[in-house]
RODO-2510 file (C-alpha; in nm, 4 decimals, decimal comma):
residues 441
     n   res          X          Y          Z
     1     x     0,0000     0,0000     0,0000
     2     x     0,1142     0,3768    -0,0685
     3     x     0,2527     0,4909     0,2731
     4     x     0,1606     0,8546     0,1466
     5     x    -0,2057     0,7146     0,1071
     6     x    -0,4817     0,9687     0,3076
     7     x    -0,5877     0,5974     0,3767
     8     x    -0,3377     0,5841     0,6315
     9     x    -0,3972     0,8969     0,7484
    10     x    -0,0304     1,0521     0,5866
    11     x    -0,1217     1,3844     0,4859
    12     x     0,2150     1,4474     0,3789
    13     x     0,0937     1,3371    -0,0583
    14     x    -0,2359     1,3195    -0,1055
    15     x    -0,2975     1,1724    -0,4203
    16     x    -0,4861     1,3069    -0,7243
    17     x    -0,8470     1,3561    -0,7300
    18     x    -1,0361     1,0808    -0,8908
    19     x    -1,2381     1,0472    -1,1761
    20     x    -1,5888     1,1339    -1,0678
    21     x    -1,8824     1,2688    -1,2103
    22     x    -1,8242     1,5928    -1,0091
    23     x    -1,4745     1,6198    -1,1338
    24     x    -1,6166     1,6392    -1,5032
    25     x    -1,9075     1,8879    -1,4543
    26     x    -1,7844     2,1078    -1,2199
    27     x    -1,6344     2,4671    -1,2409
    28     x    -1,2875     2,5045    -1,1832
    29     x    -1,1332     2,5361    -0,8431
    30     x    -1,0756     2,8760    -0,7976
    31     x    -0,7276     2,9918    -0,8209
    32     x    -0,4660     2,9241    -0,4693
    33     x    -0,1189     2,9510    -0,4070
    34     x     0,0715     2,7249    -0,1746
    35     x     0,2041     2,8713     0,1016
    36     x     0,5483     2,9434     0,0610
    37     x     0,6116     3,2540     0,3308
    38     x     0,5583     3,2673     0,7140
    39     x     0,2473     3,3826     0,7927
    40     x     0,0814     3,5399     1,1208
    41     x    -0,3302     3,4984     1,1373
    42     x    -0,5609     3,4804     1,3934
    43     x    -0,7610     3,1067     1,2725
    44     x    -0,5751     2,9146     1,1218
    45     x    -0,8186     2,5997     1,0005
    46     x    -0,6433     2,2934     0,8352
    47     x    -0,9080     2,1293     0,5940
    48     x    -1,0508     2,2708     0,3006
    49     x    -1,3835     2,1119     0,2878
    50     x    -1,7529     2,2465     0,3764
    51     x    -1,6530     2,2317     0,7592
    52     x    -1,2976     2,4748     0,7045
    53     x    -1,4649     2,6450     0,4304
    54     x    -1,7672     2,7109     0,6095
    55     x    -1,5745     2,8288     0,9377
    56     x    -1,3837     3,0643     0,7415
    57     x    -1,7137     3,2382     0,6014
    58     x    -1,8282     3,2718     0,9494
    59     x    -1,5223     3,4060     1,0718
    60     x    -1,5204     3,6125     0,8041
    61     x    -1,8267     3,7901     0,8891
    62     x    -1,6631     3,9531     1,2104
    63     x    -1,3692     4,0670     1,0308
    64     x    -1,1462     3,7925     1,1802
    65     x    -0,7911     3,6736     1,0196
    66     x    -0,8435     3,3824     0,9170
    67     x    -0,6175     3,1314     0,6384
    68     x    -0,7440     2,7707     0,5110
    69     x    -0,4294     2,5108     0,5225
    70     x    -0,4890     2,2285     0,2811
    71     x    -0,2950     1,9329     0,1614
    72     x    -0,4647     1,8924    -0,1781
    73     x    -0,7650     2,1375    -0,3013
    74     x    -1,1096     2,2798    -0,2205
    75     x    -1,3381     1,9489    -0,1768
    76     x    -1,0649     1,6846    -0,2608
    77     x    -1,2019     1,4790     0,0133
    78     x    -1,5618     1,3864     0,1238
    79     x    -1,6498     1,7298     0,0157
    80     x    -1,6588     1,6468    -0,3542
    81     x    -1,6663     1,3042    -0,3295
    82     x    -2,0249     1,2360    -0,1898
    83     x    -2,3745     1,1958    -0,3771
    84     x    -2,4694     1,5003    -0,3409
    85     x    -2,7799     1,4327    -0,0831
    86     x    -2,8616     1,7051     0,1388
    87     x    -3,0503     1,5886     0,4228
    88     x    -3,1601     1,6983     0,7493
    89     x    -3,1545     1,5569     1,1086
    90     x    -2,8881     1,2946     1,2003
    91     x    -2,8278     0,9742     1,2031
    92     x    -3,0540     0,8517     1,5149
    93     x    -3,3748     0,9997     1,5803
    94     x    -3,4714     1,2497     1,7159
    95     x    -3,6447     1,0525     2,0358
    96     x    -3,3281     0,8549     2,1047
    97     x    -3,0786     1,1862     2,0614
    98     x    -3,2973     1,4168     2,3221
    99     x    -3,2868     1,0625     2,5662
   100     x    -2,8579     1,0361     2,5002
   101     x    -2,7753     1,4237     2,5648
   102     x    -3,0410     1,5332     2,7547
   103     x    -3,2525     1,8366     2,8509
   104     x    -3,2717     2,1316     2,6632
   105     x    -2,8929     2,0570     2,5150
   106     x    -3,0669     1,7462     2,3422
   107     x    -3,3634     1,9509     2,1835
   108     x    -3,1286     2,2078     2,0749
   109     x    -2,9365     1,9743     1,9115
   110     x    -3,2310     1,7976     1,7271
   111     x    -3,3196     2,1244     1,6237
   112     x    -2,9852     2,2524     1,4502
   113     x    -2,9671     1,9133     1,2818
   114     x    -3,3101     1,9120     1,1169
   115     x    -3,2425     2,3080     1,0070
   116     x    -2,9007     2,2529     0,8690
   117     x    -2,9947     2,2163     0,5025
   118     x    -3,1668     2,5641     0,5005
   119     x    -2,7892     2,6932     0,5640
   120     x    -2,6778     2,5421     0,2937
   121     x    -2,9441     2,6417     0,0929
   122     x    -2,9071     2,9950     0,1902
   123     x    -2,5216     3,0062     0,1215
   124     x    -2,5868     2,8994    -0,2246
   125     x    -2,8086     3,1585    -0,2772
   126     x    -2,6220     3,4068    -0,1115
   127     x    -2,2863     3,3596    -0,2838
   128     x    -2,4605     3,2238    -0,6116
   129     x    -2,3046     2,9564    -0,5894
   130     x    -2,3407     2,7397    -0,9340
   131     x    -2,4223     2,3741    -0,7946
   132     x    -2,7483     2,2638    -0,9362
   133     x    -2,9577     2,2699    -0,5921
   134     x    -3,2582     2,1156    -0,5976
   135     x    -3,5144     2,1022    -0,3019
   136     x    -3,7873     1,8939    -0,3307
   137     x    -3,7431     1,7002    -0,0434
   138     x    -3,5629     1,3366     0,0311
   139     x    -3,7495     0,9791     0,0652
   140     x    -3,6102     0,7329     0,3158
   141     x    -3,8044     0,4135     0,1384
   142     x    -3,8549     0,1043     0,3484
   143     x    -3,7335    -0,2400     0,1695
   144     x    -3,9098    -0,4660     0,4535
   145     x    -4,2103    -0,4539     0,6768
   146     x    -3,9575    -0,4439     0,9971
   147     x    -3,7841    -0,1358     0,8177
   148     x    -4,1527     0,0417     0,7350
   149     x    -4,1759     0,0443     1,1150
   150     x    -3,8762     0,2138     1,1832
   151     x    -3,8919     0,4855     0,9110
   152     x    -4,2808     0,5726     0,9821
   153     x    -4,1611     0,5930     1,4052
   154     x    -3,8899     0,8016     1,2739
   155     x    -4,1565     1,0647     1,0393
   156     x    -4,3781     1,0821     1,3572
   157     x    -4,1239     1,1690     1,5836
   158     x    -4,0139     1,4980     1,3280
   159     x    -4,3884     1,5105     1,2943
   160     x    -4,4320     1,5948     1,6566
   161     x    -4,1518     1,8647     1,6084
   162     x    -4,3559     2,0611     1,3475
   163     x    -4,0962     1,9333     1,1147
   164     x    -4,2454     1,9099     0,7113
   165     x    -4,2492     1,5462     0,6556
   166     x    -4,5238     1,2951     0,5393
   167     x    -4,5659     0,9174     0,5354
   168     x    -4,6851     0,8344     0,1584
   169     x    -4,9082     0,6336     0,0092
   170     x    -4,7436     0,3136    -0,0518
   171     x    -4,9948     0,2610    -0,3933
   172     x    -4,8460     0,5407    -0,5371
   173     x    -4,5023     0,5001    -0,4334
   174     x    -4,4027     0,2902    -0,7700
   175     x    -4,4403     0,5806    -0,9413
   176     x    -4,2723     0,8522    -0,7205
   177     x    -3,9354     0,6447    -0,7292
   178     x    -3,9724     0,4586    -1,0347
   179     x    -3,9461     0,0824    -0,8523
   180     x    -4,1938    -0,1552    -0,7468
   181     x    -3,9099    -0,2666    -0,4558
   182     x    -4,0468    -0,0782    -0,1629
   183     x    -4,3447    -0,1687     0,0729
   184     x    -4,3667     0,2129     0,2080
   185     x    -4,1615     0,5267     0,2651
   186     x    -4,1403     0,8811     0,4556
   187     x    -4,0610     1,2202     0,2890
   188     x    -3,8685     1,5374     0,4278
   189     x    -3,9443     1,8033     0,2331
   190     x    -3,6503     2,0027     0,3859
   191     x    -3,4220     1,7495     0,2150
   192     x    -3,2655     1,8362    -0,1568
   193     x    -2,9764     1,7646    -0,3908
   194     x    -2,6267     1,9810    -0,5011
   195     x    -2,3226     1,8703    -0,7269
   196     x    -2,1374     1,8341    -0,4185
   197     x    -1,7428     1,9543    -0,5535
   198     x    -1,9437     2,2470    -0,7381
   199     x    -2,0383     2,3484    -0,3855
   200     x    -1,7041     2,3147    -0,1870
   201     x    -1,5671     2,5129    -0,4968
   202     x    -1,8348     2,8104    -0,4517
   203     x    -1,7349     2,7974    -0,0687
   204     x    -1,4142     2,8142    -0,1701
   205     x    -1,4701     3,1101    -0,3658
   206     x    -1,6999     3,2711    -0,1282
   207     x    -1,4265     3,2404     0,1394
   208     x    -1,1789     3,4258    -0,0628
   209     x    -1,4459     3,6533    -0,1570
   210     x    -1,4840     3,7393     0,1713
   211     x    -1,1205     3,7805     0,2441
   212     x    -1,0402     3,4871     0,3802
   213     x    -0,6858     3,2989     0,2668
   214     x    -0,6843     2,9485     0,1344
   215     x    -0,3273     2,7361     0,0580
   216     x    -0,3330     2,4609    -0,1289
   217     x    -0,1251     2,1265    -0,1491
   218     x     0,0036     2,2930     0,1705
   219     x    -0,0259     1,9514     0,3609
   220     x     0,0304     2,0277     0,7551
   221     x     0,2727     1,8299     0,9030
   222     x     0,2498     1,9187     1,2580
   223     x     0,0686     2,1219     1,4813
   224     x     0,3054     2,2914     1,7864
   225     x     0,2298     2,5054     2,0866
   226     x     0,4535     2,7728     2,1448
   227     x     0,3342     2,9613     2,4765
   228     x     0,0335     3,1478     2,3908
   229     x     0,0253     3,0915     2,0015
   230     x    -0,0048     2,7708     1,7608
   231     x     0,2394     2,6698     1,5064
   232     x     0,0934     2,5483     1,1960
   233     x     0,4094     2,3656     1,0317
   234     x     0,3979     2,3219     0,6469
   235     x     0,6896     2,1855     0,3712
   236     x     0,7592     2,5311     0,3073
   237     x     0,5812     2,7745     0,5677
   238     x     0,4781     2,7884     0,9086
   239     x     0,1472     2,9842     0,9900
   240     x     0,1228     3,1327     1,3482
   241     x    -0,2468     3,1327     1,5102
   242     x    -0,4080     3,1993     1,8115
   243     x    -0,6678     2,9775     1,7539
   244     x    -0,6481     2,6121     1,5202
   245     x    -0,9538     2,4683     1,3808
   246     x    -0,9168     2,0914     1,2352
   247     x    -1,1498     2,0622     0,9837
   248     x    -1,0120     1,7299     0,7826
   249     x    -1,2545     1,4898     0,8756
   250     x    -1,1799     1,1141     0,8025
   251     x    -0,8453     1,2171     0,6841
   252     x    -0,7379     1,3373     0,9860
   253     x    -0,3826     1,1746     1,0159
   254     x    -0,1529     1,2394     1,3484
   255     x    -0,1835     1,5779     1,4134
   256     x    -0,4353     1,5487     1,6966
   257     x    -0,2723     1,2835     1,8936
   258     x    -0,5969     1,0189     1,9440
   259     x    -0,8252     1,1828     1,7012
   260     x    -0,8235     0,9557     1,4244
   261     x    -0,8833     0,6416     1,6696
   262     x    -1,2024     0,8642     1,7892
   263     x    -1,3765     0,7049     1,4874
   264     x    -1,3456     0,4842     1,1715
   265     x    -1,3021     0,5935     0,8518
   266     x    -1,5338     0,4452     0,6005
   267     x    -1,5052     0,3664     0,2270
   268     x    -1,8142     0,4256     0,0439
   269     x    -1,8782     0,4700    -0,3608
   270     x    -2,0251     0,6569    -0,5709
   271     x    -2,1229     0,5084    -0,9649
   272     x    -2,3007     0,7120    -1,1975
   273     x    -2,4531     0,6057    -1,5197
   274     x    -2,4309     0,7031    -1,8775
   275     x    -2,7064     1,0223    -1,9622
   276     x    -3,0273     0,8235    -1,9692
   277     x    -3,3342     0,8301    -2,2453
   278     x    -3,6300     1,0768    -2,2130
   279     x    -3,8103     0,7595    -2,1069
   280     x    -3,6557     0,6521    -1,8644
   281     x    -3,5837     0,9867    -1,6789
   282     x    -3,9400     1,0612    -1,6497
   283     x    -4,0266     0,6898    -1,4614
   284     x    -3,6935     0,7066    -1,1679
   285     x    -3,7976     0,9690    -0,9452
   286     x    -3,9391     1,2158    -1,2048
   287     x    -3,9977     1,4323    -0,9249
   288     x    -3,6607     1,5392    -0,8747
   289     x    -3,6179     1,4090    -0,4825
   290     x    -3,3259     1,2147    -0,3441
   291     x    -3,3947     0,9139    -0,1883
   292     x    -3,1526     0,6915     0,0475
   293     x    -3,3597     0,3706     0,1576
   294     x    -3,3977     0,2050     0,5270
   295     x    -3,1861    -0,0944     0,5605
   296     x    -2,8350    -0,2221     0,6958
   297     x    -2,6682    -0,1632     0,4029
   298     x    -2,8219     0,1237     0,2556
   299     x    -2,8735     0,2457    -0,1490
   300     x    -2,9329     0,5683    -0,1928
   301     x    -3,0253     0,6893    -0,5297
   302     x    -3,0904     1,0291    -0,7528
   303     x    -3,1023     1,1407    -1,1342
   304     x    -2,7936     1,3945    -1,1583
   305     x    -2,8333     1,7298    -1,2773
   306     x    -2,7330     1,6108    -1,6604
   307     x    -2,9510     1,3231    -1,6597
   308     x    -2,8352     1,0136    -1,5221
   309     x    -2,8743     0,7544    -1,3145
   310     x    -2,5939     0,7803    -0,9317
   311     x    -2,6576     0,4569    -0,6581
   312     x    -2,4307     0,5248    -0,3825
   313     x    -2,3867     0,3485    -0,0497
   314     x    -2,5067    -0,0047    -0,0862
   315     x    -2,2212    -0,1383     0,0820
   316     x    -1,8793    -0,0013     0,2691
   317     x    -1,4787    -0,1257     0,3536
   318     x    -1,2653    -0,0393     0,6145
   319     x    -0,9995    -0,0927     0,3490
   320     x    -0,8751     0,0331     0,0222
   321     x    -1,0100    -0,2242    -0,1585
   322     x    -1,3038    -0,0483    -0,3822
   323     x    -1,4098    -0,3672    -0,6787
   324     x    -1,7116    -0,4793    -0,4573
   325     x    -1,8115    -0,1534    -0,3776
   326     x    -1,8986    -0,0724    -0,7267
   327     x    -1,9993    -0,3888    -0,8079
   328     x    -2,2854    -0,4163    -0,5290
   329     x    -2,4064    -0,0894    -0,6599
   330     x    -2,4570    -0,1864    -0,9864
   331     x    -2,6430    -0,5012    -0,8827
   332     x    -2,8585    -0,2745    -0,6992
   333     x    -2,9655    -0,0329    -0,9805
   334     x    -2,9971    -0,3289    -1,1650
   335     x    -3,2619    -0,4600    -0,8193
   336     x    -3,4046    -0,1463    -0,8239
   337     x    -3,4510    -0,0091    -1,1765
   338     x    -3,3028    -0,2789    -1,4413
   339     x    -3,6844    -0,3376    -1,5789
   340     x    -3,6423    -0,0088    -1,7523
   341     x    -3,2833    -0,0891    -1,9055
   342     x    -2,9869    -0,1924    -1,8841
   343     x    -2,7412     0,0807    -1,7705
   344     x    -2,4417     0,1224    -1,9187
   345     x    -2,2289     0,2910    -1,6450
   346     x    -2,0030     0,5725    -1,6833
   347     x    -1,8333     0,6796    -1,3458
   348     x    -1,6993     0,5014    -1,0273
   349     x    -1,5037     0,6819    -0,7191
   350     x    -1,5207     0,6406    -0,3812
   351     x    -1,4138     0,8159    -0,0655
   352     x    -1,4254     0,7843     0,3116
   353     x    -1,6008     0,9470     0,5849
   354     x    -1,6124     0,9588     0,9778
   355     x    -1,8255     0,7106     1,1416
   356     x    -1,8153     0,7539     1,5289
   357     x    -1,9344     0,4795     1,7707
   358     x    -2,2415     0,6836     1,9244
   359     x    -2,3536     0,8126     1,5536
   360     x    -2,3000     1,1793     1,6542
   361     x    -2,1059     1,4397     1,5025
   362     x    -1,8115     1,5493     1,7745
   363     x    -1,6240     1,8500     1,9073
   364     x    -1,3046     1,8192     2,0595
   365     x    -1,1251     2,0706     2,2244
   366     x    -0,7881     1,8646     2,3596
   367     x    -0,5681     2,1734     2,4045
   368     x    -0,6382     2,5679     2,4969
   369     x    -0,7246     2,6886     2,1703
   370     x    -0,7391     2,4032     1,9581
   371     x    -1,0422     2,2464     1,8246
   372     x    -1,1576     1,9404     1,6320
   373     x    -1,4869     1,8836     1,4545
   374     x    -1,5642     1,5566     1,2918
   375     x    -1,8339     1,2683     1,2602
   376     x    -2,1287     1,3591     0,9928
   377     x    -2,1967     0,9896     0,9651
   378     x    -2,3437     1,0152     0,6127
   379     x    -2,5273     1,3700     0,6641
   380     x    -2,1703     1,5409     0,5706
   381     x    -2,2827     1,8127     0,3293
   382     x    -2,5874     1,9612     0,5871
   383     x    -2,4135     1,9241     0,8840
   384     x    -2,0461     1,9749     0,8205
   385     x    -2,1810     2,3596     0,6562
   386     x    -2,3478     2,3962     1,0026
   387     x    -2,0642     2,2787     1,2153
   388     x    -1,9088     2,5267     1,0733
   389     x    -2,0950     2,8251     1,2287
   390     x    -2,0750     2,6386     1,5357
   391     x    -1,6520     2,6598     1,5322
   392     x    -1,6627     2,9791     1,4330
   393     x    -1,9270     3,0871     1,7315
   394     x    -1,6842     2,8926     1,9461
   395     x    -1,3337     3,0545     1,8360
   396     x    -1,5030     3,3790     1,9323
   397     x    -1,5776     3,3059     2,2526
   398     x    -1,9177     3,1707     2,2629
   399     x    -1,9688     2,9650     2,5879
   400     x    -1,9967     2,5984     2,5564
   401     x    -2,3249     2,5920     2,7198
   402     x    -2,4917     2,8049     2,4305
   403     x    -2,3505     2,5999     2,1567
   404     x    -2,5757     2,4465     1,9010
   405     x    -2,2972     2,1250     1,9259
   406     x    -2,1909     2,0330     2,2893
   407     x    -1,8273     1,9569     2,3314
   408     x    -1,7209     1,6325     2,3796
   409     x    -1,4080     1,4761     2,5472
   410     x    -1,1661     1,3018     2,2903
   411     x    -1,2062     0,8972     2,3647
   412     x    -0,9965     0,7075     2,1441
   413     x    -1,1567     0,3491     2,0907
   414     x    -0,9749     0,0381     2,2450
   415     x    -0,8894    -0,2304     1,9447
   416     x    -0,8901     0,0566     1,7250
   417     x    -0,6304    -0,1186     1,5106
   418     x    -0,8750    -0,4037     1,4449
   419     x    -1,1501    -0,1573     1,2239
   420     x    -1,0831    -0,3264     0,8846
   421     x    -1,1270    -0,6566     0,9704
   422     x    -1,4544    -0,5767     1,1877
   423     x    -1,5826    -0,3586     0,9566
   424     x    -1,5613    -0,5944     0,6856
   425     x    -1,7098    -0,8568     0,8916
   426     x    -1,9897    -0,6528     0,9925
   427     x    -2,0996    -0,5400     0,6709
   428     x    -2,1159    -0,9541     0,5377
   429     x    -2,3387    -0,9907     0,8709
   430     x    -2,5867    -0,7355     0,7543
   431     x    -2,5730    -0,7950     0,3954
   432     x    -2,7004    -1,1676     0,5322
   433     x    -2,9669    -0,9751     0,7519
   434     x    -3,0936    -0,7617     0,4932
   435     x    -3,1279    -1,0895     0,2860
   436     x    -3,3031    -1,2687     0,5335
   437     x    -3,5099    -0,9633     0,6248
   438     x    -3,6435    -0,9301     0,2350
   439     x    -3,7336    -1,3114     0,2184
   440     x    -3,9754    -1,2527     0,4901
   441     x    -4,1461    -0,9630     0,4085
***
């Protein structure tokens, strides 16, 4: 294996950006130097994805000196890797997050979750940002009778909240996805779709826009206290701050001693077919939602904004290895929607993300001055954007106690070492489950 691979966490070469979709419909990456000179700033975040680039805006708006530190460019990781599925809330639901962190901390939280896609929404029209959004909700289908339980507890419970969600009718559901596969499903109407890299890009530019500094392939190589400041150590610079926001996510490498062993990076992938016939884009969700269905090993599916066909999810690795990845996702746009065609596929990449053991997305703070955000668990491009107001609230000065995101202590997992092969194992198990599961219903 590469030892510069962001798989192992070696920030030091990341390597090129793959072959996506995103890659080839995107504008260009706005224009960023590496950083070559010493450099004094007040923020200095390390991470260019929604999470830095979002902090930065937010900074921004107070007039505070802030510089973006990354080892590759705007969205090379998760960022402009994903599906491109904005949706609200996290995770769990909304009953069993208000039980875990409590009082008025827990409906806070459940609140700032289920609102995050409206800042998203609201940056892209702010900064006209040239993504292709799309809100016309998202639809968590249910592939079993077990599963239709789940997902209509889980609308009733954002009912309750005043949230604008609707079980629907399970007659008509063939035609609002395009698939006969599903007994039932729930809708979010806060929910919508982006080109995902388009997105980080018009952060990117926003940020700059807004006079905020961004280095690229400026990979950090180690993070220093030096009395009352942070040193920000680079090939070729080293950036002074008096505040250091880690924004990197699953690639989070070394430079927070523990932080990487806080959760496990996940592979997931991403195929995409060729631009599909008239016919055929008016039967698979012809009204433009986003759907991601209820089961262990989730498919999530949308039509792109030139026309075809993305599956995503489906099935995961702890490891590098990505040929059964895209193999189970063809199989299941062949499950789900091979009576209409068959799909000749264009586009495979993959990507990891941060999977922490209580499903939550964490704040660190393990030194004065220093924070850590990470843990979107597959809500990455809605709740990373938030999470970035909530830094930038934090680095000035807000108290923990009004934070929309409590602070969490930094607990590295024992066996940590032992992710890939439990990861892989665990995946087989519920691929057998969700098997076993469909054979009933």
């Amino acid at each position: 294996m590469n030892p510069n691979s962001p798989w192992d966490y070696d920030r030091a070469a990341p390597t090129p950006l793959p072959r996506s979709l995103w890659a080839s419909i995107s504008p260009l990456a706005p224009e960023t130097p590496q950083a070559t000179q010493d450099t004094r700033v007040d923020v200095a975040v390390v991470g260019a994805g929604y999470t830095g680039l979002s902090t930065a805006i937010h900074l921004r708006q107070t007039g505070i000196n802030v510089a973006i530190i990354e080892a590759a460019e705007a969205g090379w990781g998760a960022s402009g890797r994903n599906g491109g599925q904005v949706i609200p809330g996290l995770k769990i639901d909304p009953d069993e997050i208000e039980a875990f962190v409590g009082g008025d901390r827990g409906h806070r939280l459940v609140a700032w979750a289920g609102s995050a896609p409206d800042m998203v929404f609201d940056l892209i029209k702010q900064h006209e940002i040239d993504c292709s959004p799309v809100r016309n909700g998202w639809i968590q289908p249910a592939y079993t009778k077990a599963s239709l339980e789940i997902v209509g507890s889980r609308c009733r419970q954002w009912q309750e909240r005043g949230a604008p969600v609707e079980m629907l009718d399970p007659a008509k559901l063939p035609d609002i996805l395009g698939t006969p596969k599903y007994v039932g499903a729930w809708m979010d109407r806060r929910g919508g779709s982006i080109n995902p890299m388009a997105y980080s890009r018009g952060l990117a530019r926003a940020a700059l826009a807004a006079g905020a500094r961004i280095y690229t392939s400026t990979p950090v190589q180690k993070l220093e206290r030096a009395a009352s400041v942070w040193k920000v150590i680079t090939p070729r610079a080293t950036f002074t701050a008096d505040h250091v926001v880690v924004a990197t996510g699953a690639y989070c490498g070394d430079l927070v001693p523990g932080l990487k062993r806080t959760i496990v990076a996940t592979r997931i992938g991403e195929v995409a077919t060729k631009p599909l016939g008239h016919n055929v884009l008016t039967k698979i969700l012809p009204g433009r939602q986003l759907a991601s269905d209820w089961r262990r090993l989730l498919a999530s599916f949308r039509i792109t904004p030139d026309g075809r066909l993305m599956m995503g999810g489906s099935t995961a690795t702890a490891g590098p290895e990505t040929t059964k990845i895209r193999d189970s996702l063809h199989r299941a746009a062949r499950d789900l929607f091979g009576h209409y065609c068959e799909f000749e596929w264009d586009f495979f990449w993959s990507g990891v993300f941060a999977v922490t053991p209580d499903k939550l997305p964490h704040l660190h703070e393990p030194h004065p001055n220093l924070i850590a955000a990470l843990g979107c668990n597959g809500r990455g491009i809605a709740i990373s954007t938030a999470m970035g107001k909530v830094l930038a609230e934090r680095v000035r000065g807000v108290s923990e106690d009004e934070l929309m995101l409590p602070v969490s202590r930094l607990a590295p997992m024992h066996f940590h070492f032992l992710r890939r092969p439990v990861v892989d194992f665990l995946i087989k198990i519920k691929g057998i489950q969700d098997k076993v599961d469909r054979a009933r219903t």
